[in-house]
C-alpha positions in Angstrom: 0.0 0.0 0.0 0.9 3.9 -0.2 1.6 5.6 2.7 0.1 9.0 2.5 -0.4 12.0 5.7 -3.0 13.9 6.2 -2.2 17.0 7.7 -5.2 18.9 9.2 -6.3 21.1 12.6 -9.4 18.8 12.6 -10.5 15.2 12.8 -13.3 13.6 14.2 -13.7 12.4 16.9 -10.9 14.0 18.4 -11.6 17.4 18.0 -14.4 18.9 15.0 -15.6 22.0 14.6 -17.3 22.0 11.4 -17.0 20.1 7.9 -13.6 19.8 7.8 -13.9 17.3 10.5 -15.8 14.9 9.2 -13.9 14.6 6.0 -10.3 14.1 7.9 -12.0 11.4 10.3 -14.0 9.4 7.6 -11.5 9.6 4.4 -9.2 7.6 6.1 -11.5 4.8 6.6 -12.1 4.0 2.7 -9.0 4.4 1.3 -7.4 1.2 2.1 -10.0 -0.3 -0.6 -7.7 1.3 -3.6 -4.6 0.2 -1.7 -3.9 3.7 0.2 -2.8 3.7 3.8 -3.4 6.9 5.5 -2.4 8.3 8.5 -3.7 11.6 10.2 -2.0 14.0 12.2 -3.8 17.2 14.0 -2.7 19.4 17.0 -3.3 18.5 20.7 -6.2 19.9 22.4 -7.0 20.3 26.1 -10.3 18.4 24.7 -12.6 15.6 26.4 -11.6 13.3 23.6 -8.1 13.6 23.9 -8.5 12.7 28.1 -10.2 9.5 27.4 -7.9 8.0 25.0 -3.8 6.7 25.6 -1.2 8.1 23.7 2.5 6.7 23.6 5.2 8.8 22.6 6.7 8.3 19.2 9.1 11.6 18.9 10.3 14.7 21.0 11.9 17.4 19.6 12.4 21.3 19.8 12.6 24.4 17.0 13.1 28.2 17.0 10.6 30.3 17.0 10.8 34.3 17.7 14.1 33.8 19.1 13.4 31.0 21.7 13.1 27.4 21.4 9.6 25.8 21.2 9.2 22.3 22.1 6.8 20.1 21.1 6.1 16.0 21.2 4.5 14.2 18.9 2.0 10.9 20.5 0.6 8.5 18.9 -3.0 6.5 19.9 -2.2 3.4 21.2 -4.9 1.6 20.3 -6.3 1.6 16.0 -9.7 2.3 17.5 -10.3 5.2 15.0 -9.7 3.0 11.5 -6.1 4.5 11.1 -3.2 5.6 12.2 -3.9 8.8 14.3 -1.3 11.2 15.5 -1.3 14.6 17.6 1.2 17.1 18.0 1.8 18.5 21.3 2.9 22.1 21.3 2.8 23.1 25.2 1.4 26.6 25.7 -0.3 26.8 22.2 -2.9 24.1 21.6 -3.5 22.7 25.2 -6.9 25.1 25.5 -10.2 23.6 25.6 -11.6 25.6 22.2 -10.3 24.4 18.7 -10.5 27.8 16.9 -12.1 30.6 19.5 -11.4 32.2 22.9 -13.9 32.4 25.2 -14.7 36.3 24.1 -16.2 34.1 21.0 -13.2 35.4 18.7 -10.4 33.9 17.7 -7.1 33.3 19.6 -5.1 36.5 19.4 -1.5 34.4 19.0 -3.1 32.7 16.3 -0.3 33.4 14.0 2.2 31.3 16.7 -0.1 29.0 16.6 -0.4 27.9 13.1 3.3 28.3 12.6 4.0 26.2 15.1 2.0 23.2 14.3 2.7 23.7 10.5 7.1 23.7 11.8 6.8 20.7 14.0 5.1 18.5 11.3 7.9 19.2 9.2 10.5 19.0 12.4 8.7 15.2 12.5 8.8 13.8 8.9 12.4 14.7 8.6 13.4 12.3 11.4 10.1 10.6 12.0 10.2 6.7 11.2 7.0 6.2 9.5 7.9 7.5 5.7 5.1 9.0 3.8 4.4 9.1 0.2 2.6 12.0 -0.3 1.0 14.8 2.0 -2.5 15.5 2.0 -3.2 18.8 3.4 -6.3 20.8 4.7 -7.2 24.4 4.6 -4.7 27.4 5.3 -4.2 26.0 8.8 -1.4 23.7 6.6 -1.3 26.3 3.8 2.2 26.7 4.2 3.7 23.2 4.6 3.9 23.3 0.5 6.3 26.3 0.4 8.7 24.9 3.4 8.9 21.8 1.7 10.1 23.2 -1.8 11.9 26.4 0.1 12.3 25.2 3.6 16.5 25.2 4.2 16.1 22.3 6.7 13.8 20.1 4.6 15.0 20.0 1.6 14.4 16.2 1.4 10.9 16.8 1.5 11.1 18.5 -2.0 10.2 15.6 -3.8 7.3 14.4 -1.7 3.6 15.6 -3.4 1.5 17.4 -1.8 -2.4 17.8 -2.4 -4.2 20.7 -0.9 -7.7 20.2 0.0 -9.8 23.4 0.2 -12.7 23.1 2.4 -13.8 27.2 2.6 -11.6 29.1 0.8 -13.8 32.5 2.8 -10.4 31.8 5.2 -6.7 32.6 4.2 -4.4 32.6 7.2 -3.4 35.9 6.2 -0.7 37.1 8.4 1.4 40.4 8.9 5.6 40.1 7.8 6.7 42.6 10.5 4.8 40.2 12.7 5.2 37.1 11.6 8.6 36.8 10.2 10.9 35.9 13.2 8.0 32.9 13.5 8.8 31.1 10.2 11.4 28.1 9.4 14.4 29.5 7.6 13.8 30.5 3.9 15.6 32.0 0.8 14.1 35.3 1.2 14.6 35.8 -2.9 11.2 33.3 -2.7 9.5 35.2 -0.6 6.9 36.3 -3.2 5.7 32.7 -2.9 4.4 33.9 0.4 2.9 36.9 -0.6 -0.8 38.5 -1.6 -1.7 41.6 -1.2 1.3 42.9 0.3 0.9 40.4 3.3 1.9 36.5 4.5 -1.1 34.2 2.9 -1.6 30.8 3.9 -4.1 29.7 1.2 -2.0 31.5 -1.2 0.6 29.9 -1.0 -0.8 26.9 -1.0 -2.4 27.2 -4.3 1.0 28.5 -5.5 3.2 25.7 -4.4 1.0 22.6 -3.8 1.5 19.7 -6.6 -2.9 19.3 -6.6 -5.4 21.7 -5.5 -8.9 20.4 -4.9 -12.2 21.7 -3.6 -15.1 19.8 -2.1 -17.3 19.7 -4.7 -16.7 20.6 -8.7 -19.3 23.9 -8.5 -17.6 25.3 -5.6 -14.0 25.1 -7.6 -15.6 26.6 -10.6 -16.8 29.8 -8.4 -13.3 30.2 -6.9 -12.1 30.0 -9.9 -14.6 33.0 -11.4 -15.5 34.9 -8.4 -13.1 35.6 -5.6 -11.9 38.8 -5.0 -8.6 39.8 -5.0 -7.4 35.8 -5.3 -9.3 35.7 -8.8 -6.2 35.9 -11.1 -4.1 33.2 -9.0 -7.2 30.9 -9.0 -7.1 31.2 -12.8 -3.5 31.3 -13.3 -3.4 27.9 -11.2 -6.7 26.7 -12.7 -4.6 23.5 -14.4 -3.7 21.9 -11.3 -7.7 22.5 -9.8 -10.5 20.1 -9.4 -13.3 19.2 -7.3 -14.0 16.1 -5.4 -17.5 15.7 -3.8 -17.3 14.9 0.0 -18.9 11.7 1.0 -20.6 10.4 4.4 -19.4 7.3 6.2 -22.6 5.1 6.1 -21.8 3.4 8.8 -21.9 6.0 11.7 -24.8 7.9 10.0 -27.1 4.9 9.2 -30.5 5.0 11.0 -30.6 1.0 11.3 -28.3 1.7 14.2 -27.0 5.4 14.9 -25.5 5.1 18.4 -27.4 8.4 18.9 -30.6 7.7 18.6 -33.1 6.4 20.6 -35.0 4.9 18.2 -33.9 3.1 14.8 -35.1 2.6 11.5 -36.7 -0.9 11.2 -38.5 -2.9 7.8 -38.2 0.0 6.3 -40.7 2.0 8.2 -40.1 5.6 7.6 -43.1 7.1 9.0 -42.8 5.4 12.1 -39.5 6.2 12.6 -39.9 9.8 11.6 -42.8 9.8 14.1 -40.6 8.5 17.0 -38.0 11.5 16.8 -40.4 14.4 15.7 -42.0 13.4 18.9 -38.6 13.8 20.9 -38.1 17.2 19.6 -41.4 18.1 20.2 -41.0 16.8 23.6 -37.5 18.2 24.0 -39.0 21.9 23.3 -42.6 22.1 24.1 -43.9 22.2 20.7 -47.1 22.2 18.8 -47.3 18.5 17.3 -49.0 17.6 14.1 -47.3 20.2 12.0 -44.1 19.7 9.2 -41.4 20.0 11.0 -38.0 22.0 9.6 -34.9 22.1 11.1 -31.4 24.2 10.8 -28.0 22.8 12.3 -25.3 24.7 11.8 -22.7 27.7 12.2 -24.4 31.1 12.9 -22.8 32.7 10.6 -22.8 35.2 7.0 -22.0 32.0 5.1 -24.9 29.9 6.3 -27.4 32.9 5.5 -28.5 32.7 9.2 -29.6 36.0 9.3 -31.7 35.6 6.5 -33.4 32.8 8.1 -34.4 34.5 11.0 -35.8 36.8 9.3 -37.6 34.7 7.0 -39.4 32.7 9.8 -40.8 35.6 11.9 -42.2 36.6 8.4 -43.4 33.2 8.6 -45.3 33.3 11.2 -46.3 36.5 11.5 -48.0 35.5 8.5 -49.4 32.2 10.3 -48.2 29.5 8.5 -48.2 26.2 10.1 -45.1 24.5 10.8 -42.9 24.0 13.8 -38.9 25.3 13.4 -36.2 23.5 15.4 -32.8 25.6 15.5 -29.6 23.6 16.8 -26.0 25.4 16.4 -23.7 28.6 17.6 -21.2 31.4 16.3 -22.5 35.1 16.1 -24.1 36.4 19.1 -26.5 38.6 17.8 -27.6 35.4 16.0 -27.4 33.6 18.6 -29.8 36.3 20.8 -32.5 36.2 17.6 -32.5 32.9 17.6 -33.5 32.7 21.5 -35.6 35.7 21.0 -37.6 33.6 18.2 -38.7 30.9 20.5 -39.5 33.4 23.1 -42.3 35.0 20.6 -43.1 31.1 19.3 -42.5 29.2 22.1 -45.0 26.9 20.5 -43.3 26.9 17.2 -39.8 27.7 17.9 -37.2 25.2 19.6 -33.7 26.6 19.6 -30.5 25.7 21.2 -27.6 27.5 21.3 -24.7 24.5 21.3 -23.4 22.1 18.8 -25.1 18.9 20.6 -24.5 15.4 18.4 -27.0 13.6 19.6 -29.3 16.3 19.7 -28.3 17.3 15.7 -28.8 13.1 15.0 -32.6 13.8 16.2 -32.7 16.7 14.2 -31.8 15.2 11.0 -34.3 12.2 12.1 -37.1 14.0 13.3 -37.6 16.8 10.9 -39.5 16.3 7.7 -37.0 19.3 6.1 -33.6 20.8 6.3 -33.1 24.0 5.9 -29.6 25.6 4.5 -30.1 29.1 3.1 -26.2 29.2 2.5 -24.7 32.3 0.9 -22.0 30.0 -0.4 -21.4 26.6 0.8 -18.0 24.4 -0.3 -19.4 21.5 -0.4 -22.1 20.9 2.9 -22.4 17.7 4.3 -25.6 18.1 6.1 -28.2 18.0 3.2 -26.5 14.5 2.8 -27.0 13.3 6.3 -30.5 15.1 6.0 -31.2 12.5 3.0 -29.7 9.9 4.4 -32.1 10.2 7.4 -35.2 10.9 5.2 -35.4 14.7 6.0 -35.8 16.6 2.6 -33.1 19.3 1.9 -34.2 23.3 1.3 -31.2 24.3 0.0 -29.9 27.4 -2.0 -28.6 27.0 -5.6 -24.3 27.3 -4.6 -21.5 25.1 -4.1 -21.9 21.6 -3.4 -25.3 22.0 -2.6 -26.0 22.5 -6.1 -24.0 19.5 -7.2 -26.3 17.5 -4.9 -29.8 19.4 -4.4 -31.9 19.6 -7.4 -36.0 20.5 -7.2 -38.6 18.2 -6.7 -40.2 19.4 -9.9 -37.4 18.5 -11.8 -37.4 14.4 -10.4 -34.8 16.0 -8.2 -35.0 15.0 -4.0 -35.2 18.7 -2.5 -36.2 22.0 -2.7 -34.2 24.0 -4.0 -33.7 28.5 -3.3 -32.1 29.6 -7.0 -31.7 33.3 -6.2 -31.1 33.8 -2.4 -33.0 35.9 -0.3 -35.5 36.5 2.7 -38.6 36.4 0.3 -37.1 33.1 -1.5 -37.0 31.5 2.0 -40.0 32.5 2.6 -41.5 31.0 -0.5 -39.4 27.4 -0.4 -40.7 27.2 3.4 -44.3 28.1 1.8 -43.6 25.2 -0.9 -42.4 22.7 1.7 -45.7 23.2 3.5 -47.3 22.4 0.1 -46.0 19.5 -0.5 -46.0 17.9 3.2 -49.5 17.9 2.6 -49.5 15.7 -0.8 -48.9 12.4 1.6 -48.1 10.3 -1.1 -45.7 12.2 -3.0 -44.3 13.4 0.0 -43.7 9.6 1.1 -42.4 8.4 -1.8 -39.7 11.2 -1.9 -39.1 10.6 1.6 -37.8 7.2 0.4 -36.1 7.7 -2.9 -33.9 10.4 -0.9 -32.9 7.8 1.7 -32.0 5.5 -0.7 -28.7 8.1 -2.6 -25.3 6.4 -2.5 -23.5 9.7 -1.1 -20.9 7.2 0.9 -17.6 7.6 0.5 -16.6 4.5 -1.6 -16.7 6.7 -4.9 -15.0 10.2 -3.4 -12.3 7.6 -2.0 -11.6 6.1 -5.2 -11.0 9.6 -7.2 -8.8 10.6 -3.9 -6.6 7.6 -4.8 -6.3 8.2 -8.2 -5.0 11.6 -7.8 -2.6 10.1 -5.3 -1.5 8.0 -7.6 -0.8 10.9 -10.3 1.9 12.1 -8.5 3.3 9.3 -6.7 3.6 6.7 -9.4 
């Protein structure tokens, strides 16, 4: 088999904050079918996770860093329990917080910039001495952004130059941008005649440099590479200029933890193929969970409160809602911007009836969600790929989904023998009208049934995304 890395800040179970998660902890697990081993290795995080698993020691070593040494250790999990070789990279003083990406002021770390540096220098510190060899590097967002230039410029790993690296783009909104009076005495030592490579817009840029030096670039679906490639700001002319070495891969879903046969999450499971009684049993737990109405459609949102996922918008739209009476009960599950956050509370306050929102990221209660509700709701301004109108489907809960990224490489109308409903030009009047059309066609039991089935029944596993994974491995390591 290869031996390939993949180099990432997330990886669930250990530590997930979004997406990126997933896709780092499930990957792994399907590769070995096209004769890939990989391995995955993220920071250390004062996380519950991390306390509940043992760890042995597999290298110990040291760097400088603004003119003092940083140490760090790199463990290993003792025991395979994950489906592949998992590693974490302790950086004492920099990782060791209970919070992957955010202070508890909500924001993010201010020594972020040490922080990324430092994980990105003692992954390289590691594979030059490391034991295990590795084929190829797989990296993820601009948290790893600039492993690629170290290795071809790096002065102390110049044996890395000949090892590929693909770079995995999972929301390209993020850049690791960095200022050089700031940021300089942090980085490995560098030609400075390459410093260019660095560069954008006059400042240090992870992603940038990524895209510049990486052997592969990939997004998470094909649509969401095509609108990098057409519309993104000042990074426009390098997506274009780099377009040869682009593509998009669809993200899958491991079947096997998100299978309601036997989701460890849920308290009741999906038996003879009985969706209504199944959808029945979890409707009535968020109902239960949050005092509402019952007999109504049920939609839910899970997810970031944030600009990206149209949030805002939604808010909006379903105080318009029911303001205007229609009749349907809303359950809201997720975190981010306060203000959000307070609207959201404020919404179930006014609806206590209609409205059930939690402000947390809650797996078991998100499982119920995607169980219980007959829709999904993601009103996303741009979305690279989204993986939760696939679990939606997967659990029989019909995605309302706007027209961008990979949502439109797996969302098409119900009017078009497609499995969702689908928002083509975003905004609070559109969400209004898909909610309106859901409502519609809850109410047409037989169609709504039989749609409820077909969804389930999509192959969005990872067996294929694996396979086109391997073969671009394969491109650059044969």
């Amino acid at each position: 088999m290869k031996k390939i890395l993949h180099v990432s800040s997330e990886c669930y179970p250990a530590a997930k904050a979004g997406g990126m998660g997933d896709v780092v902890g499930a990957l792994p697990i399907y590769l070995p079918s096209y004769d890939i081993e990989a391995s995955v290795v993220i920071p250390k995080y004062d996380l519950k996770w991390f306390k509940t698993q043992k760890f042995k020691k597999v290298h110990k070593g040291s760097f400088a860093m603004d003119n003092a040494k940083q140490n760090f250790e790199v463990h290993k999990l003792e025991k395979d329990t994950l489906g592949f070789p998992f590693f974490c990279i302790h950086l004492p003083g920099l990782f060791d917080r209970q919070s992957i990406y955010l202070a508890d002021d909500g924001h993010g770390f201010k020594d972020e910039p040490k922080r990324n540096i430092a994980f990105q220098t003692a992954v390289l510190e590691w594979l030059i001495v490391a034991k295990e060899k590795f084929e190829l590097l797989h990296l993820h967002d601009h948290m790893t952004g600039l492993i690629p230039f170290f290795m071809q410029m790096g002065k102390r790993y110049k044996e890395l130059k000949s090892t590929p690296s693909v770079f995995t783009i999972h929301n390209g909104s993020y850049r690791g941008e960095f200022n050089w009076d700031q940021c300089l005495s942090l980085l490995p030592e560098f030609d400075s005649a390459h410093a260019g490579l660095l560069d954008w817009d006059g400042k240090i840029n992870s992603l940038a440099a990524a895209i510049k030096c990486a052997w592969s670039i990939n997004t998470v679906s094909p649509s969401y590479m095509q609108e990098l490639i057409n519309v993104s700001d000042t990074l426009e002319p390098l997506y274009k200029k780099e377009s040869y070495k682009c593509s998009g891969i669809l993200n899958g879903i491991d079947s096997n933890s998100w299978d309601p046969k036997n989701d460890i999450y849920l308290s009741a499971h999906l038996k003879d193929g009985k969706w209504k009684k199944f959808k029945s049993n979890h409707k009535e737990y968020l109902q239960d969970r949050y005092a509402l109405s019952s007999k109504k459609p049920m939609i839910g949102f899970i997810g970031r409160f944030a600009h990206q996922k149209g949030a805002d918008m939604l808010m909006d739209a379903l105080k318009i809602c029911f303001k205007n009476k229609m009749k349907f009960n809303a359950v809201i599950l997720g975190s981010g911007d306060k203000a959000l956050e307070e609207a959201a509370l404020k919404l179930s306050e006014e609806y206590p009836k209609k409205v059930g929102a939690e402000i947390a990221y809650n797996e078991q209660v998100a499982r119920h969600i995607y169980a219980g509700s007959d829709f999904l709701i993601m009103p996303s301004r741009f979305e690279p790929c989204g993986l939760n109108q696939l679990y939606a489907m997967r659990y029989g809960s019909i995605p309302i989904a706007s027209h961008v990224g990979g949502l439109k490489d797996t969302v098409f109308d119900f009017t078009d023998d497609g499995q969702g409903i689908v928002i083509q030009d975003l905004s609070i009047n559109e969400i209004v009208l898909a909610i309106e059309r859901a409502i519609v066609l809850y109410k047409e039991k037989k169609r709504f049934s039989q749609l409820r089935e077909s969804i389930s029944a999509l192959d969005y596993s990872w067996d294929n995304s694996a396979r086109l994974y391997s073969e671009l491995y394969l491109n650059h390591i044969n």
